[in-house]
C-alpha positions as CSV (number, residue, x, y, z in Angstrom):
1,X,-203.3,149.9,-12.3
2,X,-203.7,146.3,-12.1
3,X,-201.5,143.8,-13.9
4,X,-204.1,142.9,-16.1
5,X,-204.6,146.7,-17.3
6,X,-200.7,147.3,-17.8
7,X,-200.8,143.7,-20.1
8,X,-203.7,145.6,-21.8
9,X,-201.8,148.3,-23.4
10,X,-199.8,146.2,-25.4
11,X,-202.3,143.2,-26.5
12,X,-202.1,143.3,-29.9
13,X,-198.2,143.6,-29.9
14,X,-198.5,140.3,-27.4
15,X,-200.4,138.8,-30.0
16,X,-198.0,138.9,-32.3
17,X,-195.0,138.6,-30.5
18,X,-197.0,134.9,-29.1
19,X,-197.7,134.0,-33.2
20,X,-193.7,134.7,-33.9
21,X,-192.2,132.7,-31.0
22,X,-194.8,129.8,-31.9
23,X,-193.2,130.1,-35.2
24,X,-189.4,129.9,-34.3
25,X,-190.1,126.9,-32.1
26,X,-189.8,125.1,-35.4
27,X,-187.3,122.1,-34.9
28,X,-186.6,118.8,-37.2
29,X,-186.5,116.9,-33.9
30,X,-189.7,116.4,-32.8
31,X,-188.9,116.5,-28.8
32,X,-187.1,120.2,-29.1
33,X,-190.4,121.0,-30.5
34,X,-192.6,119.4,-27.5
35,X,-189.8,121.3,-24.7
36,X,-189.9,124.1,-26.1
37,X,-193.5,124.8,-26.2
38,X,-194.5,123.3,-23.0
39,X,-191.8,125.6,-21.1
40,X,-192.9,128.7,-23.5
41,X,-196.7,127.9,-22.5
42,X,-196.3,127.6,-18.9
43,X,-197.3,130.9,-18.1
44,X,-195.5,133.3,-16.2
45,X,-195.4,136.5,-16.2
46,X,-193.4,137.7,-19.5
47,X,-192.2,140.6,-17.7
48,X,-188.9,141.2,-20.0
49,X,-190.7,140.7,-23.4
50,X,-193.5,143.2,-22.2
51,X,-190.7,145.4,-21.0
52,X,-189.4,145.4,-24.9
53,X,-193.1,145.9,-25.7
54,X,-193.6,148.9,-23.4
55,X,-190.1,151.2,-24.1
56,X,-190.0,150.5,-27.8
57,X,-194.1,152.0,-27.5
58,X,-192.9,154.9,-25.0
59,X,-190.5,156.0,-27.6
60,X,-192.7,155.9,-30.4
61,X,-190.7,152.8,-32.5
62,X,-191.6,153.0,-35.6
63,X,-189.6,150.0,-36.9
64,X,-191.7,146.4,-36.8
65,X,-188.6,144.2,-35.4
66,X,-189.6,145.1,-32.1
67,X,-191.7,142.5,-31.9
68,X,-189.1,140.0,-32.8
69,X,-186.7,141.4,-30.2
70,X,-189.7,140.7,-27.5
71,X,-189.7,137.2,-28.6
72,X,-185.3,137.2,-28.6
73,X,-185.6,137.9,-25.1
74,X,-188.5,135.7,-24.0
75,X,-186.5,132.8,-25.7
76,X,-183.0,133.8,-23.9
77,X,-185.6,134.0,-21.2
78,X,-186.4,130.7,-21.0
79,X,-183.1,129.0,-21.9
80,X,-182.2,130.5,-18.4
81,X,-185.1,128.4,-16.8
82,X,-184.4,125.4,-18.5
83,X,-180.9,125.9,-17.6
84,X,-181.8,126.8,-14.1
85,X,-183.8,124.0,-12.7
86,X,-181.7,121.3,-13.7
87,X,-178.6,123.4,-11.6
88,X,-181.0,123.8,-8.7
89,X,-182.9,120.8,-9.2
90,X,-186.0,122.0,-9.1
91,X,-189.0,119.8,-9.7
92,X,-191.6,122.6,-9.9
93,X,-191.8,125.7,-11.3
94,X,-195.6,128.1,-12.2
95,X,-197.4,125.6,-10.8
96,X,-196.3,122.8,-13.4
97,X,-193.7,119.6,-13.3
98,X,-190.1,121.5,-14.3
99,X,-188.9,120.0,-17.9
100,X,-186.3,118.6,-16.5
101,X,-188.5,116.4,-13.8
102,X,-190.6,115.6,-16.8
103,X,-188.3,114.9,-19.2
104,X,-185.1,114.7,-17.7
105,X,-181.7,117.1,-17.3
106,X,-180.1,115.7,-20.3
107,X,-183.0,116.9,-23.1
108,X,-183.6,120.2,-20.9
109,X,-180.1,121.8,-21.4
110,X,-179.9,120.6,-24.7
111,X,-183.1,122.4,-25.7
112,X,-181.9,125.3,-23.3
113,X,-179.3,125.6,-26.0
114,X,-181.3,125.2,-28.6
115,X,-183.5,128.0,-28.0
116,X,-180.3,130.3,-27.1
117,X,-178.5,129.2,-30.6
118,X,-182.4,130.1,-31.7
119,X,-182.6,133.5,-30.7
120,X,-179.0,134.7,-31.2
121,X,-180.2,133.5,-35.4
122,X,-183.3,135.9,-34.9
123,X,-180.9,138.7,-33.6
124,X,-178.9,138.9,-36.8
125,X,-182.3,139.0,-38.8
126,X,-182.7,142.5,-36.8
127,X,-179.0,143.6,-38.6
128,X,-178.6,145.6,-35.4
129,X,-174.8,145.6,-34.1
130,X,-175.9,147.7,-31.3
131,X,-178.7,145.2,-30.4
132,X,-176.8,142.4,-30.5
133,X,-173.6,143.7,-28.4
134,X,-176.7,144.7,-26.0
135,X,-178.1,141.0,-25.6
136,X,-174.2,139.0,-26.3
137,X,-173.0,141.1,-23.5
138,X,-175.8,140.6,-21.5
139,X,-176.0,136.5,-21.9
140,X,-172.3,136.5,-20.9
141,X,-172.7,138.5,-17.4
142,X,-176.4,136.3,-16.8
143,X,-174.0,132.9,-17.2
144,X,-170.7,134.8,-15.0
145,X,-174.2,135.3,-12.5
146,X,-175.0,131.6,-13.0
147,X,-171.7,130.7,-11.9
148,X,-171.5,133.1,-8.9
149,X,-174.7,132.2,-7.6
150,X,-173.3,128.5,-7.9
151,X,-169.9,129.1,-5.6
152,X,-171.8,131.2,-3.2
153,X,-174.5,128.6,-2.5
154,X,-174.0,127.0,1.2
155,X,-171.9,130.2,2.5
156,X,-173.2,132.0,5.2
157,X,-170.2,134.2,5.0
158,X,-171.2,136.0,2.2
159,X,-171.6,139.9,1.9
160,X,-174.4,142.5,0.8
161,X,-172.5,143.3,-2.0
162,X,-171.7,139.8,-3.2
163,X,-175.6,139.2,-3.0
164,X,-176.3,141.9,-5.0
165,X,-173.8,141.1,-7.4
166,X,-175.2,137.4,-8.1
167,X,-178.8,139.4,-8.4
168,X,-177.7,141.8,-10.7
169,X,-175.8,139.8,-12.8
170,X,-178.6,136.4,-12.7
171,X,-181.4,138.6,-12.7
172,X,-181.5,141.8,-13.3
173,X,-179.0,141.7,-16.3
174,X,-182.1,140.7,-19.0
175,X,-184.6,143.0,-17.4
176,X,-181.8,146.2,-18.3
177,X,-180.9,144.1,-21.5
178,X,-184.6,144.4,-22.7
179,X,-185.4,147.4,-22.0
180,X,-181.8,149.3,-23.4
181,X,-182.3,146.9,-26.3
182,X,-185.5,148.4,-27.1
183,X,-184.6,151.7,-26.7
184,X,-181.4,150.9,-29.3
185,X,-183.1,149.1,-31.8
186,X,-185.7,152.3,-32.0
187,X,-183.2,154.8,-32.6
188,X,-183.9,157.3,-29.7
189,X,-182.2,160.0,-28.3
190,X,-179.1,158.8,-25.8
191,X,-180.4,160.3,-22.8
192,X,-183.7,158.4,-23.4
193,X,-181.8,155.1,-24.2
194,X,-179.9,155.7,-20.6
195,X,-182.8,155.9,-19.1
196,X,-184.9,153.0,-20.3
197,X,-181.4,150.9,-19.1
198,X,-181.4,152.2,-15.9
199,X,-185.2,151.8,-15.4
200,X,-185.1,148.2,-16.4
201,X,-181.6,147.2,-14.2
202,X,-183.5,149.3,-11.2
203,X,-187.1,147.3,-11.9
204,X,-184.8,144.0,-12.4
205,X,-183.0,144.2,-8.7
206,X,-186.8,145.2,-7.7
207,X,-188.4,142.5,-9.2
208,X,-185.6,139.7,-7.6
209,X,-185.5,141.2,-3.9
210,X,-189.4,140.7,-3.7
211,X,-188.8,137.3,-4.8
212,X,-186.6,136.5,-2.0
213,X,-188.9,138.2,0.2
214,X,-191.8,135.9,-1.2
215,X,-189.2,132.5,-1.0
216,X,-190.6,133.3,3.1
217,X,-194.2,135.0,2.6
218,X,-195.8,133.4,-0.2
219,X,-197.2,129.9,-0.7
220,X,-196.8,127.3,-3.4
221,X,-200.5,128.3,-4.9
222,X,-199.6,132.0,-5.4
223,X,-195.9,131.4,-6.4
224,X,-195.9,128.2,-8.8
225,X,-193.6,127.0,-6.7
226,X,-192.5,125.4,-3.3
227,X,-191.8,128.3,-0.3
228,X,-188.6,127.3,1.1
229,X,-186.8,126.8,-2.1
230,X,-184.0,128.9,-1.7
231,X,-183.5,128.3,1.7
232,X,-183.9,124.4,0.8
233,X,-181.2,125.0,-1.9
234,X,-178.6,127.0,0.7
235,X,-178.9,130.1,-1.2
236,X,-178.1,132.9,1.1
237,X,-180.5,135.5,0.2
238,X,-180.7,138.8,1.8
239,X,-183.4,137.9,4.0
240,X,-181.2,135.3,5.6
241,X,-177.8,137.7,5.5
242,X,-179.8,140.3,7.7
243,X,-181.4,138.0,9.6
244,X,-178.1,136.4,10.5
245,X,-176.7,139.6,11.0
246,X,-179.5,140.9,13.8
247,X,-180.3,138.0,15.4
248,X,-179.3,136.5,18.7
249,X,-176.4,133.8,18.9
250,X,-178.6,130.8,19.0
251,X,-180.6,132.0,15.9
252,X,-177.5,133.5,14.1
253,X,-175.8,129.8,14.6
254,X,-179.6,128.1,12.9
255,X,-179.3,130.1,9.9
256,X,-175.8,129.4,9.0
257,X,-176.5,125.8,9.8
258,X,-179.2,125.8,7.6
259,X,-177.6,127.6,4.5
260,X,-174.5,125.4,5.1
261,X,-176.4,122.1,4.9
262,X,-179.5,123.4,2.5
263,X,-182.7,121.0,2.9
264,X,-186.1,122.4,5.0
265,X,-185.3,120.5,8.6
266,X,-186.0,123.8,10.5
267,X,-188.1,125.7,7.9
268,X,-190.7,126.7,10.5
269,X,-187.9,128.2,12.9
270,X,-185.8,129.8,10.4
271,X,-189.3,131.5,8.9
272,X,-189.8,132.6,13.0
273,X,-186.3,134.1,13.3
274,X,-186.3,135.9,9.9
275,X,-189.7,137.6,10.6
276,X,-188.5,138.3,13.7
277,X,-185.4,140.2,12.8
278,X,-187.1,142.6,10.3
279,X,-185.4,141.3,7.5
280,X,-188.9,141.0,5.3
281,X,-189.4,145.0,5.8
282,X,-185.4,145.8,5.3
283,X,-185.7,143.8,1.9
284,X,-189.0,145.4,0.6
285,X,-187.3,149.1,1.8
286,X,-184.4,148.1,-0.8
287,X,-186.6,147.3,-3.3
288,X,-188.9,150.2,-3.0
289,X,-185.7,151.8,-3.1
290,X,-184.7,150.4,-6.1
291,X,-188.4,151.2,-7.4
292,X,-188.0,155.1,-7.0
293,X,-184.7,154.6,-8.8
294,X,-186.5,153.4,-11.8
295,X,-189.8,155.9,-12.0
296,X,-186.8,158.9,-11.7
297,X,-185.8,157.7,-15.6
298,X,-189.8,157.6,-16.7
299,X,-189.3,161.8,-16.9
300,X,-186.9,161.3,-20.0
301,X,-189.5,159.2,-21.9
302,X,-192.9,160.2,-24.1
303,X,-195.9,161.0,-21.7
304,X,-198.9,159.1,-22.4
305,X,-200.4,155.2,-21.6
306,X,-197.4,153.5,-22.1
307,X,-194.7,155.1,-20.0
308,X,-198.3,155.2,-17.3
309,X,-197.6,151.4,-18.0
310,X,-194.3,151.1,-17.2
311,X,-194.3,153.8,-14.0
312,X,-197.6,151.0,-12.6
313,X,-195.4,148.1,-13.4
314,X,-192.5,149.6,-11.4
315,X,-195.5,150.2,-8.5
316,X,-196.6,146.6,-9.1
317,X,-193.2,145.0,-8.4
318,X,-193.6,145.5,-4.8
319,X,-197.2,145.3,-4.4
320,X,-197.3,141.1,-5.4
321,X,-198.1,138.2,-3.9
322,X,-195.9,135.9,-6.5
């Protein structure tokens, strides 16, 4: 099933969930306003709303809110970005200028926080304690995975497990948030709400590993962004771990060079040696791993198109090109 078709089952939910976050961009301040919806309308993929969209529809949710916990965690969603590119100083992210390359760092944090305060006011509109322990719990492990990622960056000594820790945490956090949250807010059974939690945590660790496999494969068309970045930023993904760690002397002492010192001097030699050393295909095997973990929980939810959905979108994760 093509991306396209697994959008498809949930249009009219999209539709509405689109109309409600245009809604809550509302400000008094005219340039929260203009942030706001440029970073909303910049594309992307909306994989964690249309995970809310999907599990709340596989369980039969009966209850309207969903929609306005899609557009909760598109907005906690995109504080992250906003947050995001003015730590790594990015300048270019889907294909567009970054806000904070257009508008500055200052105004993009601020209106980071803004759209946080935002959605936390829409979560006590849902008068759902379990949804919002979900989604508080959740923001406070993404920000811990902010900060991680942040004191790992430039060490070449870091572990497997400390890599997956900072992609858990960063990453993969919101995709199990949104998809327990869903299952929560609609009431379901607790096997089915464990399940839905693991499938999104599983599809989340997916979804991050292919990225970093991309960071070396893709190109700036495809990926709305520069290839390199990580490796530009000295973030040692686990591409560059396994690389470093089946490599020959020479090409083990490049790598940590490079993630010490960050910047894209030897990009085209560090590209060779990683290719070379298999990482690419150990990354995707973990993530097709990680895959299978996910479509095991699909057995504990309703049959029909949407759980379909959600069993092509785990399928899709490592079958992408950005």
């Amino acid at each position: 099933m093509q991306a396209e078709l697994i959008y498809s089952t949930v249009s009219d939910d999209f539709a509405a969930v689109d109309e409600l976050i245009t809604s809550q961009l509302f400000s008094r301040v005219p340039l929260v306003e203009r942030i706001g919806q440029y970073i909303v309308e910049s594309g992307g993929k909306r994989l964690r709303p249309l995970l809310v969209l999907l599990v709340s529809n596989a369980v039969h949710n009966s209850n309207p809110d969903y929609i306005k916990l899609a557009a909760i965690i598109e907005f906690l969603h995109t504080a992250t970005l906003l947050h995001d590119d003015v730590v790594d100083t990015s300048s270019l992210r889907r294909g567009r200028d970054t806000a904070n390359a257009k508008w500055g760092n200052a105004p993009s944090v601020l209106v980071g926080d803004f759209l946080y305060s935002r959605a936390f006011q829409m979560m006590v509109e849902l008068g759902s304690l379990e949804v919002m322990q979900i989604l508080s719990d959740a923001t406070n492990v993404i920000a811990e995975g902010e900060v991680l990622q942040l004191t790992n960056c430039k060490n070449p000594d870091i572990t497997h497990a400390q890599y997956m820790d900072v992609i858990t945490a960063k990453t993969a956090k919101l995709f199990e948030a949104a998809s327990h949250s869903a299952a929560a807010l609609a009431n379901c059974t607790q096997n089915q709400q464990k399940a839905a939690q693991i499938y999104g945590l599983e599809l989340g660790i997916a979804f991050q590993l292919v990225d970093d496999v991309l960071d070396y494969t893709g190109n700036a068309a495809d990926m709305g962004k520069n290839v390199g970045d990580d490796l530009a930023e000295g973030k040692p993904t686990l591409p560059l771990l396994f690389a470093q760690e089946h490599s020959s002397a020479e090409d083990r002492q490049l790598i940590r060079k490079a993630i010490r010192e960050g910047g894209l001097e030897n990009l085209d030699d560090i590209l060779e040696v990683v290719r070379r050393s298999g990482a690419l295909e150990f990354t995707m095997e973990q993530a097709r791993r990680h895959v299978d973990n996910a479509i095991a929980q699909l057995e504990l939810l309703s049959p029909g198109q949407h759980r379909d959905a959600m069993l092509h979108l785990a399928q899709f994760a490592v079958n992408r090109n950005k």
